[in-house]
C-alpha positions in Angstrom: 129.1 122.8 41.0 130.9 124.7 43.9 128.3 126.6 45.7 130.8 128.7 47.2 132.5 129.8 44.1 133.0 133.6 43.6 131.3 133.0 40.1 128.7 131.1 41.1 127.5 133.3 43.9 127.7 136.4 41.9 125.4 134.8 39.3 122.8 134.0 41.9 122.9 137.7 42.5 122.3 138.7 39.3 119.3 136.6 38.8 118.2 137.8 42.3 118.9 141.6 41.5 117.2 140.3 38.2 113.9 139.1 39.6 113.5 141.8 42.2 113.8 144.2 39.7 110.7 142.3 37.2 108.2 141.4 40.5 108.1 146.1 41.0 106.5 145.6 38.1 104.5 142.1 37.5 103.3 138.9 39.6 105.9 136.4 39.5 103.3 134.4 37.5 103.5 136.9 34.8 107.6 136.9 34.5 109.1 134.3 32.7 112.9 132.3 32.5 114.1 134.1 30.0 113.0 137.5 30.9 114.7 137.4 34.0 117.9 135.9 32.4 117.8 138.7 30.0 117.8 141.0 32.4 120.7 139.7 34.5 122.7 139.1 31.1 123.0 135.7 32.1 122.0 132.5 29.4 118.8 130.5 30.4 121.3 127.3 30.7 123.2 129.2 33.7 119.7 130.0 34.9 119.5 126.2 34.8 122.3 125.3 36.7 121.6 127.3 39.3 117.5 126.8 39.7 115.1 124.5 38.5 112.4 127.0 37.8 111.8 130.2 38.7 110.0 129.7 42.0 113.1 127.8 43.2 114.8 131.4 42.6 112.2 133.2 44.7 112.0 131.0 47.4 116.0 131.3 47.9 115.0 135.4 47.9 112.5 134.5 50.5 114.4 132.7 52.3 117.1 134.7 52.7 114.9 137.6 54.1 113.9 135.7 56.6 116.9 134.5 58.0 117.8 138.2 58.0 114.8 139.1 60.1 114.7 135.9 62.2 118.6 137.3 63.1 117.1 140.6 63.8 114.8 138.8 66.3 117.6 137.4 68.1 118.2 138.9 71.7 120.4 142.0 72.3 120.6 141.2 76.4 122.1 137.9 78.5 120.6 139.3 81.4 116.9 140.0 82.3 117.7 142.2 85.1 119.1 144.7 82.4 116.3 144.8 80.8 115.0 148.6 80.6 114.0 151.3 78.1 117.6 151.1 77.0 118.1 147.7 76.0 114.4 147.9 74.3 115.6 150.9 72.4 118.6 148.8 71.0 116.3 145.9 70.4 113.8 147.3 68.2 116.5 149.0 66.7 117.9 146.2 65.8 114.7 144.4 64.4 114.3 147.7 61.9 117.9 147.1 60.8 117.0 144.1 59.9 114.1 144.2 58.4 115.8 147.2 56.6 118.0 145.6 55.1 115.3 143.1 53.5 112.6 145.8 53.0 112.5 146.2 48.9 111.6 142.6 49.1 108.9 142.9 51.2 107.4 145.8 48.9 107.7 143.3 45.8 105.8 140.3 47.7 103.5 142.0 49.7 101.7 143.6 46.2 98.9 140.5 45.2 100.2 137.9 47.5 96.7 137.7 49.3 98.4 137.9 52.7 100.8 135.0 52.5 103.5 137.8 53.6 102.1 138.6 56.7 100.5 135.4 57.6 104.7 133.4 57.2 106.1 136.7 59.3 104.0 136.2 61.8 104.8 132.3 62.3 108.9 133.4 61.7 108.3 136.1 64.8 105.8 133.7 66.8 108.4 131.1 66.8 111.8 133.3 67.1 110.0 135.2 70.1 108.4 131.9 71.2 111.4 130.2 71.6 113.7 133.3 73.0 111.3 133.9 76.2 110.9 130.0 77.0 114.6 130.1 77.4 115.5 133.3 78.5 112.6 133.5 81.3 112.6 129.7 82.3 109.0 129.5 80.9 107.5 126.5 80.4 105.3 126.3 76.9 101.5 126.6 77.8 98.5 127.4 75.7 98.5 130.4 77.1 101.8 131.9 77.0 101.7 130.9 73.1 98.4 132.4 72.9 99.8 135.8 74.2 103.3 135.3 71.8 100.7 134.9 68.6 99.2 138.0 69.7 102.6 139.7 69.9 103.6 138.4 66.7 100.4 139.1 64.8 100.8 142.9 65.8 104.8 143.3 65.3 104.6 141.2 61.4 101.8 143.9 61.2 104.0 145.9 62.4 106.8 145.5 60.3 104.7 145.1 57.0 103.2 148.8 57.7 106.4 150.0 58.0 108.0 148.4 54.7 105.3 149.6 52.7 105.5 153.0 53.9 107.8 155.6 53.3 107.0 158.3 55.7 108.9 157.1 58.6 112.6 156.9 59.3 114.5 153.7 60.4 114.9 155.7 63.6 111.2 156.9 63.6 110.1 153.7 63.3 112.5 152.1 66.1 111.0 154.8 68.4 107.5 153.5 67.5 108.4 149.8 68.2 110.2 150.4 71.4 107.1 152.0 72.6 105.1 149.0 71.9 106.9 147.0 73.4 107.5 149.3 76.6 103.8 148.8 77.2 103.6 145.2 77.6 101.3 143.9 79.8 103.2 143.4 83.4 101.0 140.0 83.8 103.2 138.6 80.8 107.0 138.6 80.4 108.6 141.5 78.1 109.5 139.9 74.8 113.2 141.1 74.9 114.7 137.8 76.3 118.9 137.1 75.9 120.7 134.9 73.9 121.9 131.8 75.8 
């Protein structure tokens, strides 16, 4: 089957629309095949053709998320003597953009998952943030600058998490939060913000 056909794509959103709309209210161990075909309208032999079971479905949700954050990760500088409160600013708003843009999902996983959410955002930021400093500040990878980037990441997937699940803050609110985070870095250790290539 043509993975890039209109028809084909639109029925993987349906069953994705489908299942996000079943995990607000149950564990995906509770939701079955054919209640999440039913409520995409779509026969449990198209269901078939497009996923095995209905983990496969979840993991291409998954995914997808975090390709959107790991993007959102990606440097907003080329330069690191531009770096200032400016280009922080634009950086984290980027990253709440893009986790923005993912956050419902993070809502409907985070609920019962024993804190498998947090624990695969953190190794997604560690090695996105890992990888963007090495290059961008001619690092060389030590225990201890991977040390400090685990810390980092631990506190912004914490970060981000808190956020998702809350509904208080704006996107804007919560950029402002993040950039003042990050302005604060410790001047021993490299500012996170490094530039794409």
């Amino acid at each position: 089957m043509n993975v890039t056909d209109q028809r084909f794509l639109r029925t993987q959103e349906r069953l994705q629309n489908a299942l996000l709309q079943l995990l607000r209210l149950r564990d995906l161990k509770a939701i079955t095949v054919s209640e999440i075909c039913d409520e995409a309208g779509i026969s449990r032999n198209a269901f078939y053709q497009h996923y095995g079971y209905k983990e496969d479905l979840y993991d291409q949700i998954v995914a997808q998320a975090a390709e959107r954050i790991r993007e959102a990760l990606l440097p907003v500088i080329h330069d690191a003597s531009v770096l200032n409160r400016e280009t922080v600013m634009a950086y984290s708003r980027k990253i709440i953009a893009g986790v923005s843009g993912v956050r419902e999902l993070i809502v409907v996983t985070a609920k019962g998952d024993n804190g498998k959410l947090l624990r695969e955002l953190t190794d997604l930021i560690f090695t996105q943030i890992l990888t963007n400093a090495i290059s961008f500040f001619n690092l060389q990878d030590s225990e201890e600058l991977r040390l400090f980037y685990e810390y980092v990441s631990g506190g912004l997937a914490a970060f981000i998490l808190r956020w998702s699940l809350s509904s208080d803050l704006s996107e804007e609110r919560a950029a402002q939060l993040l950039a003042g985070i990050l302005l604060q870095m410790p001047s021993g250790m490299p500012a996170f913000i490094p530039a794409e290539g």
